[in-house]
C-alpha atoms as an extended CHARMM CRD file, in Angstrom:
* protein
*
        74  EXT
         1         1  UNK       CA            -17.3410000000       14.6900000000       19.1410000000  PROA      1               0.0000000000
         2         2  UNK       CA            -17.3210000000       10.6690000000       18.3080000000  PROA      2               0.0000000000
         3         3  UNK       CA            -14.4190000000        9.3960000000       16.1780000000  PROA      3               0.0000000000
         4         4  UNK       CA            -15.1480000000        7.4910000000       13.3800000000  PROA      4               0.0000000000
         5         5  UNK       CA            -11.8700000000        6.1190000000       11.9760000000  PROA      5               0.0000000000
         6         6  UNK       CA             -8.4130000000        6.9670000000       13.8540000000  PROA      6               0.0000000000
         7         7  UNK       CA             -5.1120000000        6.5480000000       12.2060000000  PROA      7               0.0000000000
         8         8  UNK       CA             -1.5820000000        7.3260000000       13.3780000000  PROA      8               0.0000000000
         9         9  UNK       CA             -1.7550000000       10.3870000000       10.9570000000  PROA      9               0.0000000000
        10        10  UNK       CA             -4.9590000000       12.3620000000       11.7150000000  PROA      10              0.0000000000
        11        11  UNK       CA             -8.5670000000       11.5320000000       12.5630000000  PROA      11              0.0000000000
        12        12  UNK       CA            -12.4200000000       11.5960000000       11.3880000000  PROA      12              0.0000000000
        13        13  UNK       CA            -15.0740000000       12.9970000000       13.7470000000  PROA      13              0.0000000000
        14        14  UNK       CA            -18.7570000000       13.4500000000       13.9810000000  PROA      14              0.0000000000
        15        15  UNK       CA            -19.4660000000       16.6790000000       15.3760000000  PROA      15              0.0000000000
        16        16  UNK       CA            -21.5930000000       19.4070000000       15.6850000000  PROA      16              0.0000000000
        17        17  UNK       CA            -19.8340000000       21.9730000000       16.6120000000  PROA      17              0.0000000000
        18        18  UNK       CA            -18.5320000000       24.3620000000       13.8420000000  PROA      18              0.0000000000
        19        19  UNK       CA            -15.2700000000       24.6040000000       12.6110000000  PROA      19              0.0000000000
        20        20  UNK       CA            -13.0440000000       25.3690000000        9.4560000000  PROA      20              0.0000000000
        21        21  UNK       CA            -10.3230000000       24.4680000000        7.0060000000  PROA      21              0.0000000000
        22        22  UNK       CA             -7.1190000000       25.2600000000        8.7100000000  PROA      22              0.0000000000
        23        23  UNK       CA             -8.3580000000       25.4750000000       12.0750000000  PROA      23              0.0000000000
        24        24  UNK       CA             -5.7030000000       24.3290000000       14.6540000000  PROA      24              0.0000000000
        25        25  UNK       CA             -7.5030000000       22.1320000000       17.1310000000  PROA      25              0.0000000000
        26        26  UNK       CA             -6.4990000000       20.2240000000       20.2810000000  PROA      26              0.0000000000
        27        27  UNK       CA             -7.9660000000       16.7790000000       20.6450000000  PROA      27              0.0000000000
        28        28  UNK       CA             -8.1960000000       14.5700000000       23.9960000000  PROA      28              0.0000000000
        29        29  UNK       CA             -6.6280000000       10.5390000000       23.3490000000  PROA      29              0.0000000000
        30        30  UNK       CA             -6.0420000000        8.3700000000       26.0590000000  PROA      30              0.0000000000
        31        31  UNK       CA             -2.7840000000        7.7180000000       26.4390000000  PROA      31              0.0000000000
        32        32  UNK       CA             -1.5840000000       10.7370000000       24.2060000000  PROA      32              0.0000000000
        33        33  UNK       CA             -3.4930000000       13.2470000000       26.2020000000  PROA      33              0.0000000000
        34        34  UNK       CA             -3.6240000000       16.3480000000       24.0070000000  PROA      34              0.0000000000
        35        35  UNK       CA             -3.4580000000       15.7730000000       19.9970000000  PROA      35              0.0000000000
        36        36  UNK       CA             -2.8920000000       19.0930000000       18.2330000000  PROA      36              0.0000000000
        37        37  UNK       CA             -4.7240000000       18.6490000000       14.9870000000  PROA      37              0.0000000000
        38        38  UNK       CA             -5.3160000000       21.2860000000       11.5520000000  PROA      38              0.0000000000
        39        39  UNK       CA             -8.7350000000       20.6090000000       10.3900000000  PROA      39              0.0000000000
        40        40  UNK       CA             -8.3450000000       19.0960000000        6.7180000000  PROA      40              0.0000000000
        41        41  UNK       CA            -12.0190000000       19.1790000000        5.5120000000  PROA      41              0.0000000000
        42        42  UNK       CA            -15.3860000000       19.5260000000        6.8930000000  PROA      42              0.0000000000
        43        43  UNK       CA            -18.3180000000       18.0480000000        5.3950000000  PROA      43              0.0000000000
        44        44  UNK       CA            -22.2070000000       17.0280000000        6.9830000000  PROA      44              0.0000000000
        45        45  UNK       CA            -21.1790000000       17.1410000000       10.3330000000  PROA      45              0.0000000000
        46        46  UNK       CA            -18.1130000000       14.8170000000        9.9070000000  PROA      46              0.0000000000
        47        47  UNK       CA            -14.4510000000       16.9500000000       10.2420000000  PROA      47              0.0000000000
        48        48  UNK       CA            -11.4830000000       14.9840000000        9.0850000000  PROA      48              0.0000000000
        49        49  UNK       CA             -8.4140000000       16.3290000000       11.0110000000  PROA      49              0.0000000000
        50        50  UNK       CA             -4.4340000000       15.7170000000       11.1960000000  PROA      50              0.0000000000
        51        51  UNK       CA             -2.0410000000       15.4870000000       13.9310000000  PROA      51              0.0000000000
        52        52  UNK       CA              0.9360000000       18.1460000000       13.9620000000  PROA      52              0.0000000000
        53        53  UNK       CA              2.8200000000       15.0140000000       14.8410000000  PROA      53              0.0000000000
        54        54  UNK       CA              1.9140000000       11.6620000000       14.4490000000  PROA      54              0.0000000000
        55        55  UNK       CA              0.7620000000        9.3890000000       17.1980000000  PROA      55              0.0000000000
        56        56  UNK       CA              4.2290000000        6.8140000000       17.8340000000  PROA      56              0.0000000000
        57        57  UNK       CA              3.2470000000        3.2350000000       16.3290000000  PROA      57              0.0000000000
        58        58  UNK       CA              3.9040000000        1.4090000000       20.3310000000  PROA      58              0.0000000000
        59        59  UNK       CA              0.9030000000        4.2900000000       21.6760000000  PROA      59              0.0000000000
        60        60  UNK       CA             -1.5960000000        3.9360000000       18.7190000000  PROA      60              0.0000000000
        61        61  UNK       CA             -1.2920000000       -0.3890000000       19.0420000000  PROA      61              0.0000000000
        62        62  UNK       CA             -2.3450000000        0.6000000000       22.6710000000  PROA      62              0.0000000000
        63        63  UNK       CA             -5.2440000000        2.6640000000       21.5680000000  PROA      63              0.0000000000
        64        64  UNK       CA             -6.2990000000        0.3550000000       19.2810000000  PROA      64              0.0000000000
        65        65  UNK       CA             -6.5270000000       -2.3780000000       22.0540000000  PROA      65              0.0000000000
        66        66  UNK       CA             -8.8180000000        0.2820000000       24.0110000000  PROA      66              0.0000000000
        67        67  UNK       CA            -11.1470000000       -0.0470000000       21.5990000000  PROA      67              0.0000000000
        68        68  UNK       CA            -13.7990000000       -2.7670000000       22.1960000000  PROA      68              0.0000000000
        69        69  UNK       CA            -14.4620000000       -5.4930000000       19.4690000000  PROA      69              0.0000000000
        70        70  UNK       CA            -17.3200000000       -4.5680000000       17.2250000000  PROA      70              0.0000000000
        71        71  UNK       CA            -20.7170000000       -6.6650000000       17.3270000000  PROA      71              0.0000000000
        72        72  UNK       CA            -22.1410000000       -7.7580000000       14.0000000000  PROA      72              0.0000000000
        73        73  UNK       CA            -25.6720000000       -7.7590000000       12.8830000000  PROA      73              0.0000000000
        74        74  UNK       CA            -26.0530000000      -11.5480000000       12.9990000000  PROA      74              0.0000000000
């Protein structure tokens, strides 16, 4: 699984392994450990998923400074 976008709410994925609408999932965040997560949609290998509780606004700043800066084209 690779996250695409990550929100305090719920996440999108690229995956390949095969799941459904309604699904209840458990998905690893550093920091947070274990996210329970229903899967919302599914569609060409991307899953869009959100969390049974949302991820507190002080851990998902951390997160989001995990995440190193993206490079540009130029």
């Amino acid at each position: 699984m690779r996250i695409i976008n990550l929100s305090p709410l719920g996440l999108m994925c690229r995956s390949d392994e095969r799941v459904s609408v309604g699904e209840r999932v458990t998905v690893w965040l550093p920091l947070v450990q274990d996210m329970p997560a229903d899967i919302r949609w599914v569609e060409d290998g991307r899953i869009g998923m959100e969390f049974i509780e949302p991820i507190k606004p002080r851990i998902y700043d951390a997160l989001m400074a995990l995440i190193p800066p993206r490079r540009t084209a130029w």
